[in-house]
Every structure is written in structure tokens, then in C-alpha cells.
N, CA, C and O atoms as CSV, one atom per row, in Angstrom:
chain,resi,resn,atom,element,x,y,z
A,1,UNK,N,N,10.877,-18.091,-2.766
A,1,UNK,CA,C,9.570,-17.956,-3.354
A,1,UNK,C,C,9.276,-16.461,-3.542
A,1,UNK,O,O,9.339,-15.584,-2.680
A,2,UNK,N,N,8.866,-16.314,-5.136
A,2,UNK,CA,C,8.388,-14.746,-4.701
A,2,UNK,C,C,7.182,-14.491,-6.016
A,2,UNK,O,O,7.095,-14.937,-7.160
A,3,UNK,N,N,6.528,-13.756,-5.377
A,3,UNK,CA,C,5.011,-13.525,-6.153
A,3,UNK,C,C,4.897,-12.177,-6.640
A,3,UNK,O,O,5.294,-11.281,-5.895
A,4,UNK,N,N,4.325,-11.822,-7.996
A,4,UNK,CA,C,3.728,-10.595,-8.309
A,4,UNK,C,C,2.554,-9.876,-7.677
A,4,UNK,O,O,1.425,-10.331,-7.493
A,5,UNK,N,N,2.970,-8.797,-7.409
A,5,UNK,CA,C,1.502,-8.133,-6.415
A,5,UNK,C,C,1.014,-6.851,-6.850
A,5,UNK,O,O,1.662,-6.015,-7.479
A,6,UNK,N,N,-0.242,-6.757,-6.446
A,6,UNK,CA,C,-0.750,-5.458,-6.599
A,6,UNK,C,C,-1.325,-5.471,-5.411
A,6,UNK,O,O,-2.128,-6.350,-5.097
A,7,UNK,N,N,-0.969,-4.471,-4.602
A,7,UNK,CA,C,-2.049,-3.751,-3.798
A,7,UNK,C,C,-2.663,-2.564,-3.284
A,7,UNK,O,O,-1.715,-1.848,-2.961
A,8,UNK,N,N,-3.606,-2.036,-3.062
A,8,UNK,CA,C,-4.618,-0.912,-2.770
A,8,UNK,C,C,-4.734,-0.574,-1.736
A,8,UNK,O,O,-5.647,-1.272,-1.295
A,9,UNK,N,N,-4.416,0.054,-1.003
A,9,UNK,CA,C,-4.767,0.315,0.592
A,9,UNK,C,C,-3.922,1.631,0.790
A,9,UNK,O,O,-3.196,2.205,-0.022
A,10,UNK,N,N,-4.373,2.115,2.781
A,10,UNK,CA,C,-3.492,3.243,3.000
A,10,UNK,C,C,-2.315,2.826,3.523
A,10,UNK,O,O,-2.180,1.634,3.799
A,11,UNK,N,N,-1.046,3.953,3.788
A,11,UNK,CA,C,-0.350,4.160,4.132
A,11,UNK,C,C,-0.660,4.435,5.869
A,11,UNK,O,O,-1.286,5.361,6.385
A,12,UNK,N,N,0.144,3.071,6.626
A,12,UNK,CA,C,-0.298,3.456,8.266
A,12,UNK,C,C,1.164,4.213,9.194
A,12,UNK,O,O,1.298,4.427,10.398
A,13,UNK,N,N,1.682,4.356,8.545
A,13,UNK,CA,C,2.610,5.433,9.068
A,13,UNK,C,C,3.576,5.934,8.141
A,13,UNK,O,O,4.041,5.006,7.480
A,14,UNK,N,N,4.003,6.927,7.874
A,14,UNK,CA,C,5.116,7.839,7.211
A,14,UNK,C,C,6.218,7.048,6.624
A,14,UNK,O,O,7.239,6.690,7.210
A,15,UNK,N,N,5.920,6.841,5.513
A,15,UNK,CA,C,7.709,6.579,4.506
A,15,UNK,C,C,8.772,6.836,5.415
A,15,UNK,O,O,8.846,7.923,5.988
A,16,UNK,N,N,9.786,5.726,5.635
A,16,UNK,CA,C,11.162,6.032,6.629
A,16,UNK,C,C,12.305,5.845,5.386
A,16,UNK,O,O,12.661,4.874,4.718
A,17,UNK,N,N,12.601,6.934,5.413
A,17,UNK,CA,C,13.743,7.193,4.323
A,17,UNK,C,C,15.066,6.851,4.930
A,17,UNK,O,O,15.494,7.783,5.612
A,18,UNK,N,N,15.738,5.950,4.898
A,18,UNK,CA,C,17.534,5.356,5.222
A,18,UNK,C,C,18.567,5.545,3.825
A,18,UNK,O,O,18.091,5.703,2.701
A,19,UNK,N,N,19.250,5.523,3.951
A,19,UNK,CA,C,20.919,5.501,3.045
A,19,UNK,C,C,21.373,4.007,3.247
A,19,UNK,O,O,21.212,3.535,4.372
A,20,UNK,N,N,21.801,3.396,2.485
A,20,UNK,CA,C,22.459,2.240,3.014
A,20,UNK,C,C,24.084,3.133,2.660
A,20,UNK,O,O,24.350,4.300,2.372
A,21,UNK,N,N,25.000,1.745,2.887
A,21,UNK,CA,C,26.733,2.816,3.383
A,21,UNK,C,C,27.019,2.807,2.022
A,21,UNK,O,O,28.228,3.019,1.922
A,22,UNK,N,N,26.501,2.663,0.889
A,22,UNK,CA,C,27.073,3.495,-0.242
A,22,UNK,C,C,26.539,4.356,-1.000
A,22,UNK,O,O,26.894,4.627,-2.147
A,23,UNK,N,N,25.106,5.123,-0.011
A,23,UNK,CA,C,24.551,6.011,-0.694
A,23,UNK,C,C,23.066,5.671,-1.403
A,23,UNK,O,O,22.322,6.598,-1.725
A,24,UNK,N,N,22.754,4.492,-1.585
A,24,UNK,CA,C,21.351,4.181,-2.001
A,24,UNK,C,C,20.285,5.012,-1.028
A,24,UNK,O,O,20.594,5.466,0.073
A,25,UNK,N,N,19.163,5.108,-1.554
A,25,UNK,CA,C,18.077,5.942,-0.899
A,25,UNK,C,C,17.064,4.196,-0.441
A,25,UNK,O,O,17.285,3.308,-1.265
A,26,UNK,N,N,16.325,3.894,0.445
A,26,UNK,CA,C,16.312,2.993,0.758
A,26,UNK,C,C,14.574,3.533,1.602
A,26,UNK,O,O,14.465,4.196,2.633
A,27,UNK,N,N,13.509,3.011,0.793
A,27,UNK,CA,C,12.458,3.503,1.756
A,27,UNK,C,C,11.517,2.109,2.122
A,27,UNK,O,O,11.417,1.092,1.435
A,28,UNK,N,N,10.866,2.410,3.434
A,28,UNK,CA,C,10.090,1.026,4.177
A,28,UNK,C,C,9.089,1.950,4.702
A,28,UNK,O,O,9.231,2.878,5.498
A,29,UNK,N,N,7.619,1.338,3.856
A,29,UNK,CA,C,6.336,1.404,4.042
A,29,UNK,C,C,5.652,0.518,4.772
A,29,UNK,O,O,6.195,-0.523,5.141
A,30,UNK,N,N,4.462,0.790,5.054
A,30,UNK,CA,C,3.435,0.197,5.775
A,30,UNK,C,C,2.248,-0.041,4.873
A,30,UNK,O,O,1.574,0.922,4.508
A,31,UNK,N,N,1.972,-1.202,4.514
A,31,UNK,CA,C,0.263,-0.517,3.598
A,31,UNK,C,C,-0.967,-1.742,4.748
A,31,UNK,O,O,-0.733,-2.729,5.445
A,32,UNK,N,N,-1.989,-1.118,4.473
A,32,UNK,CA,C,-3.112,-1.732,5.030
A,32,UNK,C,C,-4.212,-1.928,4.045
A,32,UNK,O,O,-4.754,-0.997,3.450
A,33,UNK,N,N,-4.472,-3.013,3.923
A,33,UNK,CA,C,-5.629,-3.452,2.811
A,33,UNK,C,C,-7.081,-3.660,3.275
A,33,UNK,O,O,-7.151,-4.839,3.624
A,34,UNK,N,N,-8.314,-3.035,3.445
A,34,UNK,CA,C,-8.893,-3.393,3.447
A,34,UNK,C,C,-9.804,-4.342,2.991
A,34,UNK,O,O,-10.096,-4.074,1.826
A,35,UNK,N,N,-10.346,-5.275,3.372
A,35,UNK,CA,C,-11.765,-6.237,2.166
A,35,UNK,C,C,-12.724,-5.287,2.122
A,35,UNK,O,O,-12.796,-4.528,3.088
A,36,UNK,N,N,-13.514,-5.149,1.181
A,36,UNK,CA,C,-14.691,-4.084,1.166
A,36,UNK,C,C,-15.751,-5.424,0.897
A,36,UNK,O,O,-15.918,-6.174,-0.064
A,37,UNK,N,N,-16.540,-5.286,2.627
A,37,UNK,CA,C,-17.953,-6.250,2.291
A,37,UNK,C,C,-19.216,-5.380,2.604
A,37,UNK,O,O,-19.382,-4.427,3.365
A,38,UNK,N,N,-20.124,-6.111,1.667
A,38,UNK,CA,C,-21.794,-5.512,1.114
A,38,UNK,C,C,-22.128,-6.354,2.558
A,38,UNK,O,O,-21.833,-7.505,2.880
A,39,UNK,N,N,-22.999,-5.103,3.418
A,39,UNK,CA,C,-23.886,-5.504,4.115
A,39,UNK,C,C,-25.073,-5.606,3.947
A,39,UNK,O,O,-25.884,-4.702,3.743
A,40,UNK,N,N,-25.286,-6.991,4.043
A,40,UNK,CA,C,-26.624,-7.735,4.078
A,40,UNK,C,C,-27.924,-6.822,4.565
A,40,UNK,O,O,-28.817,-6.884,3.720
A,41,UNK,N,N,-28.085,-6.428,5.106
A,41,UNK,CA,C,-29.452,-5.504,5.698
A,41,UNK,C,C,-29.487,-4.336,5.311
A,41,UNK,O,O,-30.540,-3.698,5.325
A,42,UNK,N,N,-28.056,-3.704,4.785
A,42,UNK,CA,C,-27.963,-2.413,4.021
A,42,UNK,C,C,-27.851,-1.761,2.806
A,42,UNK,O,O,-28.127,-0.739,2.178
A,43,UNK,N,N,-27.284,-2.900,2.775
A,43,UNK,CA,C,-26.660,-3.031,0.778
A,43,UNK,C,C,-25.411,-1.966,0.881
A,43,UNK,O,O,-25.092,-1.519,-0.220
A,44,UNK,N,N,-24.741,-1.537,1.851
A,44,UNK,CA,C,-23.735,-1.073,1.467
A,44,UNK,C,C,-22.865,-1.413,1.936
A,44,UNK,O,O,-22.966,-2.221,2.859
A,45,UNK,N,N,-21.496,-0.904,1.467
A,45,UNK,CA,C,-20.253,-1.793,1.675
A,45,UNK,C,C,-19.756,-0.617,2.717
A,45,UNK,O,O,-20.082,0.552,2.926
A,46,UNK,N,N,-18.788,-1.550,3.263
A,46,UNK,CA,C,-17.848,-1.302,4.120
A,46,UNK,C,C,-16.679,-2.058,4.450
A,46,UNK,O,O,-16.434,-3.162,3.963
A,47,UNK,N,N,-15.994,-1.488,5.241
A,47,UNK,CA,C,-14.297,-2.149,4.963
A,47,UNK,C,C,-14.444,-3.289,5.783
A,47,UNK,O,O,-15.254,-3.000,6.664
A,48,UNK,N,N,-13.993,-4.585,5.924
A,48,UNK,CA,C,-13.710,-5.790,6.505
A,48,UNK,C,C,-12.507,-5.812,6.896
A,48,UNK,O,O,-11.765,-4.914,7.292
A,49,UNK,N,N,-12.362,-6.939,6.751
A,49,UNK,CA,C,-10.940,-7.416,7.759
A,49,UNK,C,C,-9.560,-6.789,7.247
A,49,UNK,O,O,-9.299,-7.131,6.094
A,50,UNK,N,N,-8.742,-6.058,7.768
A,50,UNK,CA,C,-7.428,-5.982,7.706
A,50,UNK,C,C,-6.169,-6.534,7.040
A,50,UNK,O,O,-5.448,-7.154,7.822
A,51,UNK,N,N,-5.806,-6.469,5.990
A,51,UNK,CA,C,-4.148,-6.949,5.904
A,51,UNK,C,C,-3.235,-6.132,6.009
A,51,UNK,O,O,-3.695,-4.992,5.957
A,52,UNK,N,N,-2.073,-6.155,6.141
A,52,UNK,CA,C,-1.080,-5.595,6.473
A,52,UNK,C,C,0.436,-6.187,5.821
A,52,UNK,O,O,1.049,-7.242,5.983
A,53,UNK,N,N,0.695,-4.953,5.011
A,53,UNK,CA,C,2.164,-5.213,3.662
A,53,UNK,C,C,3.051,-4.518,4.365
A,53,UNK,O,O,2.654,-3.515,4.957
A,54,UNK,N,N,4.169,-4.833,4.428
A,54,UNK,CA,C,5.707,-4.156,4.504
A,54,UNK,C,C,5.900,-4.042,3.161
A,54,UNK,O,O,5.467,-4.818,2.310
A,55,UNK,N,N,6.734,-2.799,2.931
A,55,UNK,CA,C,7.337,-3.097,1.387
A,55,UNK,C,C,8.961,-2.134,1.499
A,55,UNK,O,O,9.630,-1.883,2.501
A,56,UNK,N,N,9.150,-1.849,0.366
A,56,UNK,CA,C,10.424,-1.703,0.649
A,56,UNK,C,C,10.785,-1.151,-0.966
A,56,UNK,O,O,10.747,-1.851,-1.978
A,57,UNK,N,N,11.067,0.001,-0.904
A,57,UNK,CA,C,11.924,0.442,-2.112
A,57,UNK,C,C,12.924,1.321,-2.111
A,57,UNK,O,O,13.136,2.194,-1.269
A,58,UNK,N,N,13.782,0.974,-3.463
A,58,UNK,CA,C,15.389,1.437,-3.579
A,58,UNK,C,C,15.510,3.148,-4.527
A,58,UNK,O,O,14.574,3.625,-5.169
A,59,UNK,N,N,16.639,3.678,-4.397
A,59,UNK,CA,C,16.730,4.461,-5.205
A,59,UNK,C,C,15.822,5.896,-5.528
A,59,UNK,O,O,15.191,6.405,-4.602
A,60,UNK,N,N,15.804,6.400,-6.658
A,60,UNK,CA,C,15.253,7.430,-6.830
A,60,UNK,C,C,14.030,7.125,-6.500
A,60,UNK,O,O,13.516,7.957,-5.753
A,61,UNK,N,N,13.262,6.082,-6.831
A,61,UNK,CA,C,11.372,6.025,-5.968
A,61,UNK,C,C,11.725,5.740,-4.715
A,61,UNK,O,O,10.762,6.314,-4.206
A,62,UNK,N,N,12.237,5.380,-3.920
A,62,UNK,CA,C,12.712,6.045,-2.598
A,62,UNK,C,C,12.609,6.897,-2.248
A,62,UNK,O,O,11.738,7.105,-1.403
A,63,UNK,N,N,13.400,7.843,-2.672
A,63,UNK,CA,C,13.311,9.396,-2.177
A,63,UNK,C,C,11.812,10.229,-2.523
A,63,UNK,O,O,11.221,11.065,-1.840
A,64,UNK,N,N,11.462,9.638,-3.875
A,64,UNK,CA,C,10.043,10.483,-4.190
A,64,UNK,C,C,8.827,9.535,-3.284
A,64,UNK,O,O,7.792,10.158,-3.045
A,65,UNK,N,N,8.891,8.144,-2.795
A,65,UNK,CA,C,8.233,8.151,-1.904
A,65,UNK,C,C,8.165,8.914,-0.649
A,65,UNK,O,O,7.072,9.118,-0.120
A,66,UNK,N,N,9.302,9.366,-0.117
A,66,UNK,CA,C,9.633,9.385,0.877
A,66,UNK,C,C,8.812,11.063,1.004
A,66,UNK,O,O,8.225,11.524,1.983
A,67,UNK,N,N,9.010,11.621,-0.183
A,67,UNK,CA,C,9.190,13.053,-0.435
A,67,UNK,C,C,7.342,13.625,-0.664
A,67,UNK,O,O,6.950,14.739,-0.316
A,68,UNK,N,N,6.357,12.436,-1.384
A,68,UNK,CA,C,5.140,13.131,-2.053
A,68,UNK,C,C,4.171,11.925,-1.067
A,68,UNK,O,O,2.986,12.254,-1.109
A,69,UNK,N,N,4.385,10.715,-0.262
A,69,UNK,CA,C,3.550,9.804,0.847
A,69,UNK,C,C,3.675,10.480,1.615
A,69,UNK,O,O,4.537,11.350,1.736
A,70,UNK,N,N,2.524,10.108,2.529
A,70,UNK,CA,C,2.350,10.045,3.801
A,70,UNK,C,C,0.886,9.000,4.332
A,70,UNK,O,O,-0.073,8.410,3.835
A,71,UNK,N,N,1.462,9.253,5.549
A,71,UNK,CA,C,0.814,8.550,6.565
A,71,UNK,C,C,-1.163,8.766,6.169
A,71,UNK,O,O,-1.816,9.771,6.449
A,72,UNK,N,N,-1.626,7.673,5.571
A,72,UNK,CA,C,-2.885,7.931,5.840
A,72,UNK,C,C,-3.086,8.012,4.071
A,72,UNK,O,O,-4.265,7.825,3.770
A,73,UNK,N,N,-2.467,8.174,3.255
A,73,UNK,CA,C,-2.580,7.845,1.956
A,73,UNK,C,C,-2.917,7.080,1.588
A,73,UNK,O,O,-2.492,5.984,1.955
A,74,UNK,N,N,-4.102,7.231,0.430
A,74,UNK,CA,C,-4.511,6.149,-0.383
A,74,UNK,C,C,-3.617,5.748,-1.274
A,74,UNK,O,O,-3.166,6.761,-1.807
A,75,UNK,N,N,-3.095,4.732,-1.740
A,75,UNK,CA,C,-2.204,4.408,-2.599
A,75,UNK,C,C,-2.460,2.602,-2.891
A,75,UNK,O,O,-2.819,1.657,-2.190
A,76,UNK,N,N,-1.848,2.878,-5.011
A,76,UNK,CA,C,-1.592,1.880,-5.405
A,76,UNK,C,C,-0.079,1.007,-5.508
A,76,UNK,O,O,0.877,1.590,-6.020
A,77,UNK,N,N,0.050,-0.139,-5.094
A,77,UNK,CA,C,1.947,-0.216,-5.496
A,77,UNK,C,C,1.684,-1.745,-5.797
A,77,UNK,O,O,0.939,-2.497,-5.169
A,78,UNK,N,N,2.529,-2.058,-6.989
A,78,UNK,CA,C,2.931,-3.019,-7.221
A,78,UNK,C,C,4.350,-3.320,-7.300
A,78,UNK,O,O,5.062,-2.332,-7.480
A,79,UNK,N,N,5.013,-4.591,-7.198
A,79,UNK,CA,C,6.104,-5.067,-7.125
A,79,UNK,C,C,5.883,-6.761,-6.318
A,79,UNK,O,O,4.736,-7.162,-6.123
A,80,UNK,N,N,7.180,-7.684,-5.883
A,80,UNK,CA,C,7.361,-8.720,-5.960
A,80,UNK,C,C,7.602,-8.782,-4.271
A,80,UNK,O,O,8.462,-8.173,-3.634
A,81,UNK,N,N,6.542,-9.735,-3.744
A,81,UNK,CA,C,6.710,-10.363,-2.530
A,81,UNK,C,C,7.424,-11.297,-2.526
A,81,UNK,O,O,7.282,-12.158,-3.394
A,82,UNK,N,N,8.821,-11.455,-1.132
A,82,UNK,CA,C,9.277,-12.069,-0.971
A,82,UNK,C,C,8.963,-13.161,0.590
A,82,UNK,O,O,8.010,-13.032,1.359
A,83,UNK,N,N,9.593,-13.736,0.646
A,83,UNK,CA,C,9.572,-14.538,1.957
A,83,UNK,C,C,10.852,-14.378,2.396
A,83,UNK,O,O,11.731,-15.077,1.893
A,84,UNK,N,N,11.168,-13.429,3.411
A,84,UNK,CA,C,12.311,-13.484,4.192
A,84,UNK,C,C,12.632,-14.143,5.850
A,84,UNK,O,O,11.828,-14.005,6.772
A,85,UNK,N,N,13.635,-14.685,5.947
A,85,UNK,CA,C,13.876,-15.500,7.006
A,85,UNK,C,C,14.769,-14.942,7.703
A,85,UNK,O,O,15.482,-14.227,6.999
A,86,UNK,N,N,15.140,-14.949,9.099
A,86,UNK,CA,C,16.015,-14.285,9.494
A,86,UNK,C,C,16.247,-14.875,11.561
A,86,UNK,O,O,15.224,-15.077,12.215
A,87,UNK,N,N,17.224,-14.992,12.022
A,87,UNK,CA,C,17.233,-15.583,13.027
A,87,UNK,C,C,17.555,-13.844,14.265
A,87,UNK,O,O,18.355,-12.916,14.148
A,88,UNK,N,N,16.441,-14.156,15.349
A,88,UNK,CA,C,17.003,-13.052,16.226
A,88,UNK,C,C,18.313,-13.406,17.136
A,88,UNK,O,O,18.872,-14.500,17.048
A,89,UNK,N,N,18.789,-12.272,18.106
A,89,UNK,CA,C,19.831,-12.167,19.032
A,89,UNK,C,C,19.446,-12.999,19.615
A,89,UNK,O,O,20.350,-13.795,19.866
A,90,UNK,N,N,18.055,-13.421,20.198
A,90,UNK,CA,C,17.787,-15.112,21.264
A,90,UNK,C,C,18.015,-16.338,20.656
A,90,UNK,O,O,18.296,-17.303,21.368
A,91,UNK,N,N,17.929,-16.466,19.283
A,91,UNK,CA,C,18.368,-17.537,18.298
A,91,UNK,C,C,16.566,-18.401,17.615
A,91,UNK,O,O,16.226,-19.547,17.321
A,92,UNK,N,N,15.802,-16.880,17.642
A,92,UNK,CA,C,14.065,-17.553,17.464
A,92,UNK,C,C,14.143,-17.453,16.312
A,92,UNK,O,O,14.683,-16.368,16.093
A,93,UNK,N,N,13.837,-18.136,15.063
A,93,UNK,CA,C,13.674,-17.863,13.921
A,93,UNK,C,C,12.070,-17.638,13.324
A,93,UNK,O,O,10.985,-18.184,13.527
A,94,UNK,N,N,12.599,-16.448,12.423
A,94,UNK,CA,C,11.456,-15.594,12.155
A,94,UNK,C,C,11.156,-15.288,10.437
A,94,UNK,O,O,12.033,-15.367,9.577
A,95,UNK,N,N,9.910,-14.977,10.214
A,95,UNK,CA,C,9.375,-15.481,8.751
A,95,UNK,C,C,8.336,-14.009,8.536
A,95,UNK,O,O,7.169,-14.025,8.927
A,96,UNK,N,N,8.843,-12.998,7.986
A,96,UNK,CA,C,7.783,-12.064,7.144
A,96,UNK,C,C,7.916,-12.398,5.677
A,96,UNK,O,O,8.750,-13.103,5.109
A,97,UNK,N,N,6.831,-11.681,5.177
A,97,UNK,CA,C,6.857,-11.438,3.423
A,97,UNK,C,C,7.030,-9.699,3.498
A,97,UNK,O,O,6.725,-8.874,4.359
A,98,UNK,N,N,7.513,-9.624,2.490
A,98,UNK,CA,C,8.134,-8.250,2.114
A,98,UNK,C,C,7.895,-7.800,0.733
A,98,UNK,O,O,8.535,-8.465,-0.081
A,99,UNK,N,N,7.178,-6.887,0.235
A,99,UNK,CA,C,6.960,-6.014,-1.177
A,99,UNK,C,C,8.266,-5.404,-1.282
A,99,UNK,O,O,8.736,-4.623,-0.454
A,100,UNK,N,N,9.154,-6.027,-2.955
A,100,UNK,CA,C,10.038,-4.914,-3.332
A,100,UNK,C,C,9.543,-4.049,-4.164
A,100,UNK,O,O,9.811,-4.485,-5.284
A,101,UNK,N,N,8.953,-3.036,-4.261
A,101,UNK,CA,C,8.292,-1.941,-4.886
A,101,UNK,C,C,8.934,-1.958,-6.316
A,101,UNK,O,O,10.152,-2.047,-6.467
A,102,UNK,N,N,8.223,-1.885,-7.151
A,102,UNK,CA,C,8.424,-1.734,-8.516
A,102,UNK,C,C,7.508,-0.400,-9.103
A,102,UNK,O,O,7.754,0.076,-10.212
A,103,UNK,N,N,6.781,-0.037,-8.510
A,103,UNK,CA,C,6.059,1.282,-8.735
A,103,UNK,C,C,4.427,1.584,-7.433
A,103,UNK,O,O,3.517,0.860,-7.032
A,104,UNK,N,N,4.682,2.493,-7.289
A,104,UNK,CA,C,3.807,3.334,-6.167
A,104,UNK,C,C,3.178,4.765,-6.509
A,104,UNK,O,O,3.770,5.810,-6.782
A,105,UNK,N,N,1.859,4.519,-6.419
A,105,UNK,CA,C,1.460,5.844,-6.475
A,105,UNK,C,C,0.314,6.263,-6.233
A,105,UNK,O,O,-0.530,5.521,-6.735
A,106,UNK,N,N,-0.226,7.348,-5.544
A,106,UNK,CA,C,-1.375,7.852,-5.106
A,106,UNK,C,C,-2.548,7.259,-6.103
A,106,UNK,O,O,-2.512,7.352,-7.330
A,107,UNK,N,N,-3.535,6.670,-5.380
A,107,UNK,CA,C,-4.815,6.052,-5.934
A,107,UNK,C,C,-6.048,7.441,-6.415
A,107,UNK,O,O,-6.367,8.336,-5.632
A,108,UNK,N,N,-6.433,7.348,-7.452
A,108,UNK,CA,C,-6.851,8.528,-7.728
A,108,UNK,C,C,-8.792,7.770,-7.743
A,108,UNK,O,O,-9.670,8.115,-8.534
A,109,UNK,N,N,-8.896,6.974,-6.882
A,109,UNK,CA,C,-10.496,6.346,-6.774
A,109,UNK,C,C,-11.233,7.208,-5.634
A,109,UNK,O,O,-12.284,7.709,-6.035
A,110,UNK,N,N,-10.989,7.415,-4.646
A,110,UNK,CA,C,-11.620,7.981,-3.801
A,110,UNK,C,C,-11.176,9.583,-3.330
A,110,UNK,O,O,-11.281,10.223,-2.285
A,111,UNK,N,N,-10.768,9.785,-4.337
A,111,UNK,CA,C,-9.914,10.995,-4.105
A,111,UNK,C,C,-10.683,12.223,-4.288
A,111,UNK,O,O,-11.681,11.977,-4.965
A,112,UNK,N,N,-10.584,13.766,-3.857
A,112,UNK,CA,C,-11.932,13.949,-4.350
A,112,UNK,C,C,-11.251,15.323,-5.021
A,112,UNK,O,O,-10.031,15.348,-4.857
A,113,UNK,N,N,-11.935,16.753,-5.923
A,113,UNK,CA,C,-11.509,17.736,-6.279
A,113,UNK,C,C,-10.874,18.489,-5.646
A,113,UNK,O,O,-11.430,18.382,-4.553
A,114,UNK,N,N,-9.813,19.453,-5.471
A,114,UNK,CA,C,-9.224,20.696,-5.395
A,114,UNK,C,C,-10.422,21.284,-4.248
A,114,UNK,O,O,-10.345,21.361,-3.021
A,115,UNK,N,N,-11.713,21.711,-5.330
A,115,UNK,CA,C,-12.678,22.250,-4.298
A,115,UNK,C,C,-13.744,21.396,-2.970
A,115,UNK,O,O,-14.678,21.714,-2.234
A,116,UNK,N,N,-12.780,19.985,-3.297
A,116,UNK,CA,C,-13.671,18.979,-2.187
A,116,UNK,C,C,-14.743,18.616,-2.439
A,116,UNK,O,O,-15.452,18.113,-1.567
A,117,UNK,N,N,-15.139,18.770,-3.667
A,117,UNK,CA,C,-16.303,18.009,-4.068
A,117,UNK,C,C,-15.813,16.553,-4.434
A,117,UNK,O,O,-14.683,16.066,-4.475
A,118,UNK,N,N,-17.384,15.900,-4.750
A,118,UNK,CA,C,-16.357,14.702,-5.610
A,118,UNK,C,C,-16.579,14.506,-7.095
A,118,UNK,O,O,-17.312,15.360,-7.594
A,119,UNK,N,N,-16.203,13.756,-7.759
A,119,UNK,CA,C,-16.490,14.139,-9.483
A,119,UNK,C,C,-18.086,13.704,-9.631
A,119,UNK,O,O,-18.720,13.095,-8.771
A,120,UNK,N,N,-18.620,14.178,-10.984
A,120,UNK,CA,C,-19.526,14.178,-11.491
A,120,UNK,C,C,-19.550,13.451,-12.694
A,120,UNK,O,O,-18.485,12.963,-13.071
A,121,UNK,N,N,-20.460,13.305,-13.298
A,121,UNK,CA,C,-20.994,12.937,-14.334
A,121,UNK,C,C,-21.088,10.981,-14.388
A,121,UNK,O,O,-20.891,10.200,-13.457
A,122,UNK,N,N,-21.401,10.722,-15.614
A,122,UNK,CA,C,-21.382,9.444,-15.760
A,122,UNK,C,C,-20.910,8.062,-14.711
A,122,UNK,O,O,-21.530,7.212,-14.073
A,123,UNK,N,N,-18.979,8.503,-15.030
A,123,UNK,CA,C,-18.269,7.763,-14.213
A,123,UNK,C,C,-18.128,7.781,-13.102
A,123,UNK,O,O,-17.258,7.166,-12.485
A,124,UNK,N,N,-19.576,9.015,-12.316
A,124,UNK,CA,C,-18.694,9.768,-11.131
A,124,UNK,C,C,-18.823,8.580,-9.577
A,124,UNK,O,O,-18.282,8.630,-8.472
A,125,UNK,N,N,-19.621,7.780,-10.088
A,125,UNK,CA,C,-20.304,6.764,-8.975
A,125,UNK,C,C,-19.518,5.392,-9.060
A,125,UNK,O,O,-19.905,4.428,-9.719
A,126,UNK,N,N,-18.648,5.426,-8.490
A,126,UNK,CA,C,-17.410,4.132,-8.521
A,126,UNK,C,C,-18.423,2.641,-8.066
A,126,UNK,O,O,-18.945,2.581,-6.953
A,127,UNK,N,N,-18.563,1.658,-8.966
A,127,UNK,CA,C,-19.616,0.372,-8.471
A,127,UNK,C,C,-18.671,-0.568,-7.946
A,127,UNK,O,O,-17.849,-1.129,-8.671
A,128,UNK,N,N,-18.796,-0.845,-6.174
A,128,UNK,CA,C,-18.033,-1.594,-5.718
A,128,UNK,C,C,-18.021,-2.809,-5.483
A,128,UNK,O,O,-17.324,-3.377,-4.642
A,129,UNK,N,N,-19.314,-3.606,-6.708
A,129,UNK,CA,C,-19.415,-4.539,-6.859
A,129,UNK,C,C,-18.513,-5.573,-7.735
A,129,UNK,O,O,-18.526,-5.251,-8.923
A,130,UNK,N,N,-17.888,-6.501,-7.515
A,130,UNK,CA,C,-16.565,-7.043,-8.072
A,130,UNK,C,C,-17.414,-7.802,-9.055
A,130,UNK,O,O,-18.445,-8.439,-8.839
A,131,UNK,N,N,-16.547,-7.533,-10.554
A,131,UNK,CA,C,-17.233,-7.943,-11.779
A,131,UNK,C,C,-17.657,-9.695,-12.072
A,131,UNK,O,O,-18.123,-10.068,-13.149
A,132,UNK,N,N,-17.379,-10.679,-10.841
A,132,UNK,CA,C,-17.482,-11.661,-10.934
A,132,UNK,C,C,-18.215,-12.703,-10.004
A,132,UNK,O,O,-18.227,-13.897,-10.304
């Protein structure tokens, strides 16, 4: 089984850059998704419950993950969740889903200027109300 994904969240620990034995660049992320819910008594949002992505990419975006992420990054990545199965050394069998990265890259929504301001004008007020 495998699904198309997009997801939004940070980076919870540092790109681990490996070689497999013929030289591929081979990188395994962490992402964390927040829900963003509107509080009732405040009207403003804040982050909710937790998910948590493994992902996994090959090759040259490998290395430039490995090289321009880090830990604590906002970032967008899409690519194809899998369901992998796999039996341990005790003989327990075990079930993650796994992102194969098809593209990754710094989220430019909450991000703010050079001089640490944040943008201006029109667009400058991001509405985190979901269009539906």
C-alpha cells in the first residue's frame, strides 16, 4: 500500500546522512506535524496534537538535505508513504509507515526577514482559518 503525501511540520532532529555499499547518499528525517486549533475563549490558534513522519531520501536530495536541514526546521516535503514490515532479532513483528521523499524544502510561511522582522503589506497576515 502506498499513498501520496504532503506534509508541513518541523524537523525533530538533524538529517542522518549514510552511504549504502555502492555509494548512494541515503538520508532519514524526522518531521512533526502539528494540528493548528482555534481556541474557543481566545480566538486564537495554537498547535494541537502531534504527528510524527519518518521519511527517507536517496541521492543527490540526500546530500542537500543533509547539507541546508536541520533540527528544528520548518519544512515542506512531499513524496509516497509506504507501509513497511519487518520482523526483530526476538521474532516480534513490526509495522511503521515511511515517506520516500520526492521533494523537501524549507517552508517559507512563518519565516521571517534577514532583519527579523516579519513581512508587511497586504499578504503579510497569514489567515489560519482552513478555507472549508
Amino acid at each position: 500500500m502506498s499513498t501520496l503525501i504532503a506534509v508541513h511540520g518541523r524537523l525533530t532532529r538533524s538529517p542522518e546522512l549514510k552511504f549504502s555499499n555502492n555509494g548512494t547518499a541515503i538520508v532519514n528525517i524526522s518531521i512533526a506535524v502539528n494540528e493548528r486549533v482555534k481556541d474557543k475563549d481566545t480566538g486564537q490558534f495554537r498547535d494541537g496534537d502531534a504527528s510524527f513522519f519518518t521519511a527517507i531520501g536517496f541521492g543527490q536530495m540526500a546530500e542537500m538535505v543533509a547539507e541546508t536541514l536541520d533540527k528544528g526546521d520548518l519544512i515542506l516535503a512531499t513524496g509516497v508513504m509506504k507501509m513497511r514490515t519487518w520482523e526483530t532479532k526476538e521474532g516480534d513483528k513490526r509495522t511503521a509507515f515511511e515517506i520516500t521523499l520526492d521533494d523537501i524544502g524549507k517552508s517559507l510561511k512563518w519565516l521571517e526577514k534577514k532583519n527579523g522582522s516579519r513581512p508587511q503589506g497586504a499578504n503579510a497576515g497569514y489567515d489560519e482559518t482552513p478555507p472549508f
